[in-house]
C-alpha positions in Angstrom: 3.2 -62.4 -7.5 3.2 -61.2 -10.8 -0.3 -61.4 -11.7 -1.3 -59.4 -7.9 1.9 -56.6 -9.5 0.3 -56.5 -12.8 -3.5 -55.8 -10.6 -1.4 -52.8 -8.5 -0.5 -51.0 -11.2 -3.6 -51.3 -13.0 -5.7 -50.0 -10.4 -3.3 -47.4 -9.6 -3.6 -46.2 -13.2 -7.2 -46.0 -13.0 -6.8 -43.8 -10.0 -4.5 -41.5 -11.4 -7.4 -41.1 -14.5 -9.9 -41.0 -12.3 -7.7 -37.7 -10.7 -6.5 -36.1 -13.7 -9.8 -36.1 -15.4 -10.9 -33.7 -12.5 -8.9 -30.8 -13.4 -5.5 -30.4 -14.9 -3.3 -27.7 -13.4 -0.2 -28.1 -15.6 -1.0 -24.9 -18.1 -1.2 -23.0 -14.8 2.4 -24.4 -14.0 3.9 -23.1 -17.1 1.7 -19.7 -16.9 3.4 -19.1 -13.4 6.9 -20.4 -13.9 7.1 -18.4 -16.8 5.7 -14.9 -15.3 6.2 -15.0 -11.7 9.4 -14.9 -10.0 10.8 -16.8 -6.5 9.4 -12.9 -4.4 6.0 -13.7 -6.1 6.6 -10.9 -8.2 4.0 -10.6 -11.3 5.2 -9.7 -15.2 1.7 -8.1 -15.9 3.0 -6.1 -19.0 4.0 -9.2 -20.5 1.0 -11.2 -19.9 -0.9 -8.4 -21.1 1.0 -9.0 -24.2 0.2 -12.1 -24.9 -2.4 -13.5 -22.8 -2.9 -16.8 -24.5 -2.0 -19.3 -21.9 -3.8 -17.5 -19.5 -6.7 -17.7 -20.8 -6.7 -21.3 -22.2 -6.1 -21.9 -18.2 -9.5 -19.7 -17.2 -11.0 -21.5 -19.9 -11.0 -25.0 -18.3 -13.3 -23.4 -14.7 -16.3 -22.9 -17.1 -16.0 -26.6 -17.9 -15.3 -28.7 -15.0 -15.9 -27.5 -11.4 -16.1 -29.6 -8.4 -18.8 -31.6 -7.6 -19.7 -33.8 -4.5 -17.1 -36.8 -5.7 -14.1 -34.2 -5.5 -11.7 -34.8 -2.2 -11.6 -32.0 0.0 -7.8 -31.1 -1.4 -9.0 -31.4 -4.9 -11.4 -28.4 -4.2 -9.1 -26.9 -2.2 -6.7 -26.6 -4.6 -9.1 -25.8 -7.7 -10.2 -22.8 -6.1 -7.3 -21.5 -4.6 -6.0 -21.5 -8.4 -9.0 -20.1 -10.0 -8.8 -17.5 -7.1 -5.2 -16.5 -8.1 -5.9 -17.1 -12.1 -8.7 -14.9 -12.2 -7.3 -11.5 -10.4 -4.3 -11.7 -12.5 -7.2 -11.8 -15.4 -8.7 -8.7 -13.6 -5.4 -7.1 -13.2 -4.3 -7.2 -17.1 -8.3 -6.1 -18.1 -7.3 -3.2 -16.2 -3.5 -2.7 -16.8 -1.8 -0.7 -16.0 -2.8 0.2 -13.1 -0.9 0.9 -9.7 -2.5 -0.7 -7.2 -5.9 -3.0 -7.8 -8.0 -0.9 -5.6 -8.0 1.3 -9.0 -10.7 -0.7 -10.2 -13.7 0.0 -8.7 -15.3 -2.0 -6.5 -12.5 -5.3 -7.6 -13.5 -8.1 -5.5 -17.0 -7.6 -5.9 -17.0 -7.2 -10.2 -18.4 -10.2 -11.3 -16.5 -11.4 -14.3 -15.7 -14.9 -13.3 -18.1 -17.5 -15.2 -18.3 -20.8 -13.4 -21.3 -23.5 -13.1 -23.5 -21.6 -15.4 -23.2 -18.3 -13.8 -21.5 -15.1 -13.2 -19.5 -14.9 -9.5 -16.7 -12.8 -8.5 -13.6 -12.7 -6.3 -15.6 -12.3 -3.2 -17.8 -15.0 -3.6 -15.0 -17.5 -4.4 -13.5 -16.6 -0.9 -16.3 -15.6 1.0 -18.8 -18.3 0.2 -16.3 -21.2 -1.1 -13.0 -20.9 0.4 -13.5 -19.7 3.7 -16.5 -22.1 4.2 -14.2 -24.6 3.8 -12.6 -24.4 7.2 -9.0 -24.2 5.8 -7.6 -20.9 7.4 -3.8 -21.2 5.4 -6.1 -20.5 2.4 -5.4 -16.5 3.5 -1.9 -17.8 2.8 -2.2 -19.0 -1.1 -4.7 -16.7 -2.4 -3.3 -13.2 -3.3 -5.2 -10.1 -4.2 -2.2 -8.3 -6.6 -0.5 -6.3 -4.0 2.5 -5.5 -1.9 1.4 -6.9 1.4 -0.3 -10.1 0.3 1.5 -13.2 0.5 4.0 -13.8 -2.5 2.6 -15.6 -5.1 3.6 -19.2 -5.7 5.4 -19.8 -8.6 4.1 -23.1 -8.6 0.6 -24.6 -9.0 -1.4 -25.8 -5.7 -1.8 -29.1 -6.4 -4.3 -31.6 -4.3 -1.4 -34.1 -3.3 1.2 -31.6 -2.3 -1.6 -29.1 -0.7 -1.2 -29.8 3.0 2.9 -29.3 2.3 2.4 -26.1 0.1 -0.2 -24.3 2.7 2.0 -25.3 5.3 5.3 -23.6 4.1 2.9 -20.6 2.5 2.1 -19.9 5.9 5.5 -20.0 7.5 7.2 -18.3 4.7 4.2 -15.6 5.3 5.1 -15.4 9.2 8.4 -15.8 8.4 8.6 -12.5 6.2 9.8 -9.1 7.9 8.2 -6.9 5.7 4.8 -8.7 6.5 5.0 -9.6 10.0 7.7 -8.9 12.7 7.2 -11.2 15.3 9.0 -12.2 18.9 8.2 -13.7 21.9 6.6 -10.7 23.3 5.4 -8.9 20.8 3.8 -9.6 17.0 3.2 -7.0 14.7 1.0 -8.9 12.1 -0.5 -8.1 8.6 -4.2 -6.9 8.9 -5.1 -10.2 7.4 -4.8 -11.6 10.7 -7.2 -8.7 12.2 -9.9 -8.8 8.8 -10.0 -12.7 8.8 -9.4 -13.4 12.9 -12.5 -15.7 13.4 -10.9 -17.7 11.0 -7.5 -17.9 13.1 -9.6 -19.1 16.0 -11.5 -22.3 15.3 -9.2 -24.2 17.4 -7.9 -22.0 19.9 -6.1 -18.4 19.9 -4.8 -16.2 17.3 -1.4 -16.9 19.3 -2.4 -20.6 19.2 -2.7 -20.6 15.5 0.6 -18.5 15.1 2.5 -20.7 17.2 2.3 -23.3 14.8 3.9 -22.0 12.4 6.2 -19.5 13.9 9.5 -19.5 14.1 9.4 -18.1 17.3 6.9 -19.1 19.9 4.9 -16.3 21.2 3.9 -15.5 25.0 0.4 -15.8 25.4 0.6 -12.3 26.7 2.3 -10.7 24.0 1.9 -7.1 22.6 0.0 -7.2 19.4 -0.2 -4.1 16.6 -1.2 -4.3 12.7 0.6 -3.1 10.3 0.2 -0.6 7.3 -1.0 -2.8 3.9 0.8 -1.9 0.7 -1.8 -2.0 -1.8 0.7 -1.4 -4.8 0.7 -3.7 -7.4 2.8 -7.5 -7.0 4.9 -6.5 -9.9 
């Protein structure tokens, strides 16, 4: 027994080297427990002050990004980070500001230098993220403003990634000043109108809603958008 204990563990250790060699999100912890608050609300002025730790996070993309031997979570969670990492970066280059749409052209400014090139916000969601068939993504990723989900105060993380999307996208749904939803009618953020083919890939809009709802929605419910806030998440 205590030789097959002694094998456990060993392996297990390996594993957990194997995973942490990957990518390391625990600078990224301290960043956003230290400037981000339980509403998701961002401290740009002090970052701006001392943007140190930001940048020794930002500094680890342009050294390891995920290759074909990465899980699906461990991407996942890599790029939702760099996603949310990054546009604080942009935000601070720019600060202050009142609202990111101040800086022209934002998503598509290509600052961000991964895998030997230059890319921007855009292209990590458009042609990474969403291609990843993961639609609680529009959930975790946050674009600086008012109307966006709240930013997690905590790292996204590949072994607690299903639990985090999961509970991003309640808390999202679950949100008044985001989405006011009953049985009969929904009035929804536009990211469920700028992203719906996203929503549907099994089923409904209502289908996806209704998963994470506290309140399950008649198929035949009135549906509206709302005004987005575009001030800054500060």
């Amino acid at each position: 027994m205590k030789k097959y204990f002694v094998v456990f563990i060993a392996i297990g250790f390996t594993n957990l080297i194997t995973h942490a060699q990957h990518f390391d999100h625990s600078i990224w912890e301290t960043f956003l427990q230290k400037h981000v608050n339980a509403d998701g609300e961002v401290n740009y002025k002090a970052i701006k002050a001392n943007p140190y730790q930001l940048n020794t996070y930002l500094n680890q993309f342009t050294e390891t990004v995920p290759n074909s031997t990465w899980k699906k979570n461990e991407s996942l969670a890599y790029w939702i980070n760099a996603y949310n990492a990054f546009t604080i970066k942009l935000i601070i280059d720019n600060y202050p500001i009142i609202s990111i749409k101040d800086i022209i052209k934002p998503w598509d400014k290509q600052f961000i230098p991964l895998d030997e090139k230059i890319v921007s916000l855009n292209y990590i969601e458009h042609e990474i993220l969403r291609k990843m068939n993961e639609p609680r993504i529009h959930f975790a990723i946050v674009c600086a403003s008012y109307s966006c989900p709240k930013l997690s105060n905590t790292a996204y993380t590949s072994i607690n990634l299903e639990t985090q999307l999961t509970q991003a996208t309640k808390d999202f749904l679950s949100d008044p000043e985001r989405n006011i939803i009953t049985e009969n009618s929904i009035k929804l953020s536009k990211i469920f109108s700028w992203f719906e083919k996203d929503f549907k890939q099994n089923g409904s809009l209502i289908d996806f809603l209704n998963q994470y709802s506290n309140v399950t929605i008649s198929k035949n419910a009135k549906k509206k958008y709302l005004d987005y806030n575009w001030n800054l998440n500060e």
